[in-house]
C-alpha positions, 0 to 999 in steps of 0.5 A: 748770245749773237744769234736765235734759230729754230729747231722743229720737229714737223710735229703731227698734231691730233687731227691732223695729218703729216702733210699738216705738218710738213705745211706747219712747218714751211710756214713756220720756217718762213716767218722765222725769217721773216722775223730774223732768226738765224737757222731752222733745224728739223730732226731725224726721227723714225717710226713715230707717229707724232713725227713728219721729218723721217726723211729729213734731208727731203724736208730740209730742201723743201723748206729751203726751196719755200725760204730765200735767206734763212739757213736750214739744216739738220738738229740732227741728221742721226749719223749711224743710221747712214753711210757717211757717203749718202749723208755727203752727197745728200747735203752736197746736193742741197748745198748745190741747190742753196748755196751758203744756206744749208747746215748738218748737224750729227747726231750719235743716237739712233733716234728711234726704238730697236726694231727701228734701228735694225730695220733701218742698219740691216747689218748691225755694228757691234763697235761705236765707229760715230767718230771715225764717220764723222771725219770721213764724212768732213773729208766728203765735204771737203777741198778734193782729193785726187788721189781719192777713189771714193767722192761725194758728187755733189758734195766735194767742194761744198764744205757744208759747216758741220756741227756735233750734237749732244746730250752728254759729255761724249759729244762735247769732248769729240766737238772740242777735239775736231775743232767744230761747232757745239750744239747741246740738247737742252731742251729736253736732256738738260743734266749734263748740260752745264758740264758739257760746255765746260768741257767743250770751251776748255779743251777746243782745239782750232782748226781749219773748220772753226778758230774758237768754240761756237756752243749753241744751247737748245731750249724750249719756248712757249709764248703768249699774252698771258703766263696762263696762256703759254702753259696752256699751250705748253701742255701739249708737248709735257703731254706728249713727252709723258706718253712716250715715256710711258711707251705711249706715242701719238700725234701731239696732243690737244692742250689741257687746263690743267696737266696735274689731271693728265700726269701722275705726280712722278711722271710730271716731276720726270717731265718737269726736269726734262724741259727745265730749261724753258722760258715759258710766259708773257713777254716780261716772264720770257725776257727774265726767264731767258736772260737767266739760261743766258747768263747761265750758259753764256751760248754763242746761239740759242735754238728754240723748240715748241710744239704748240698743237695750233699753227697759228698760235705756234707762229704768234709764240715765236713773233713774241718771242722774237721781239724779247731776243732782239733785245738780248742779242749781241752784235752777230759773231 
């Protein structure tokens, strides 16, 4: 591993408001360049209550305008909910504005329910076209074409690094193929996740974009002074997945003593297994729980996520946390 980021949903916690959150997640981005990770990432979700980063090339310019050297980018920008040209001139503009800075991560799911994706598409495709968008979107953002009719303005020129993100086998076949960057949704779909690899290390292709494969491993991370404590503050977010599981979204939950009295044993299995890659604990417990998805998964970067319902406690989870990794990072790629 030669780099650590961030990767944050703009969480709206129980009693609070979106703009707590948009606020919770400027400060956040901060310290972790303050604190030396690589990246910070917001993600594109719609329609749910819990979630303040709909707009997320918005966000994504707010926080780059209140950092100064921390990349900031998309994890990810769900690519068929767009025109491949307004995600071009969207992230041309940013990089425009912060230069060297700025990431796009594309994404394949619609991130929301199908009313949702019918409302945002208007007119639905029957055919998966993630592909050919993909490359039309990296000819936008490429060297300039004259004999273009069509051109990202701002964005022709910037070549803006994209990445593919995935849950499944698909995402990493298609990385391989184009020769890009691999960023494999672990933290919360972790089944495929070993598979997916393999499969992107051994079937990349070099290209004008990336000479070797670059992986990047997502995981979740709850830090504190105690064990007990970080599965304190963990509780929110198994909470908050065991009710969009159960057709229950909301705002992200006050923690809980005891999750077993919230959960049924079922749906606390299926949350388990969802966030089972995790390093969740004191210092001592995180060191060994990290070094073990490292050794396992041996990622070019990984990418952290915790929704702690408390900012303040969120922040000091991640200063933790950045002291065990800099003991397990490598010299930078």
């Amino acid at each position: 591993m030669h780099h650590y980021s961030i990767l944050d949903l703009s969480t709206v916690p129980e009693g609070g408001t979106p703009a707590d959150a948009l606020r919770g997640s400027v400060a956040l981005a901060q310290a972790g360049e303050r604190l030396g990770f690589n990246r910070f990432w917001l993600a594109e979700h719609h329609n749910m209550t819990g979630i303040a980063s709909a707009a997320t090339a918005v966000v994504i310019g707010h926080v780059a305008g209140h950092t100064k050297t921390i990349r900031v980018g998309a994890g990810g920008i769900m690519l068929p909910n767009h025109a491949p040209l307004t995600v071009a001139e969207s992230f041309g503009t940013l990089e425009t504005l912060y230069p060297g800075r700025i990431d796009l991560g594309l994404g394949r799911a619609p991130g929301t329910d199908g009313a949702t994706m019918q409302a945002l598409r208007r007119y639905m495709q029957g055919e998966d076209t993630f592909p050919q968008d993909v490359v039309e979107l990296l000819h936008y953002l490429g060297d300039e074409d004259p004999k273009a009719q069509v051109r990202a303005v701002p964005g022709t020129g910037t070549h803006v690094p994209i990445w593919i993100l995935g849950s499944s086998l698909y995402g990493a076949q298609l990385a391989a193929y184009l020769g890009l960057p691999y960023a494999f949704a672990s933290h919360f779909a972790p089944a495929a996740l070993d598979d997916a690899l393999a499969i992107y290390r051994s079937r990349f292709k070099p290209s004008q974009w990336l000479q070797k494969p670059y992986a990047m491993v997502a995981a979740g991370l709850f830090a504190a002074d105690t064990d007990d404590e970080a599965h304190y503050l963990r509780s929110s977010q198994m909470l908050s997945f065991a009710r969009l599981r159960s057709g229950q979204p909301g705002k992200l939950p006050r923690p809980v003593k005891d999750i077993r009295e919230h959960i049924s044993a079922p749906l606390l299995a299926q949350v388990s297994g969802a966030f089972s890659v995790s390093a969740v604990g004191s210092p001592a417990t995180l060191e060994t729980e990290l070094k073990a998805i490292i050794e396992r998964t041996r990622p070019d970067e990984m990418i952290f996520t915790g929704a702690i319902h408390d900012p303040a406690k969120r922040i000091r989870s991640f200063e933790i946390a950045s002291d065990v990794l800099k003991g397990l990072v490598k010299t930078p790629a």
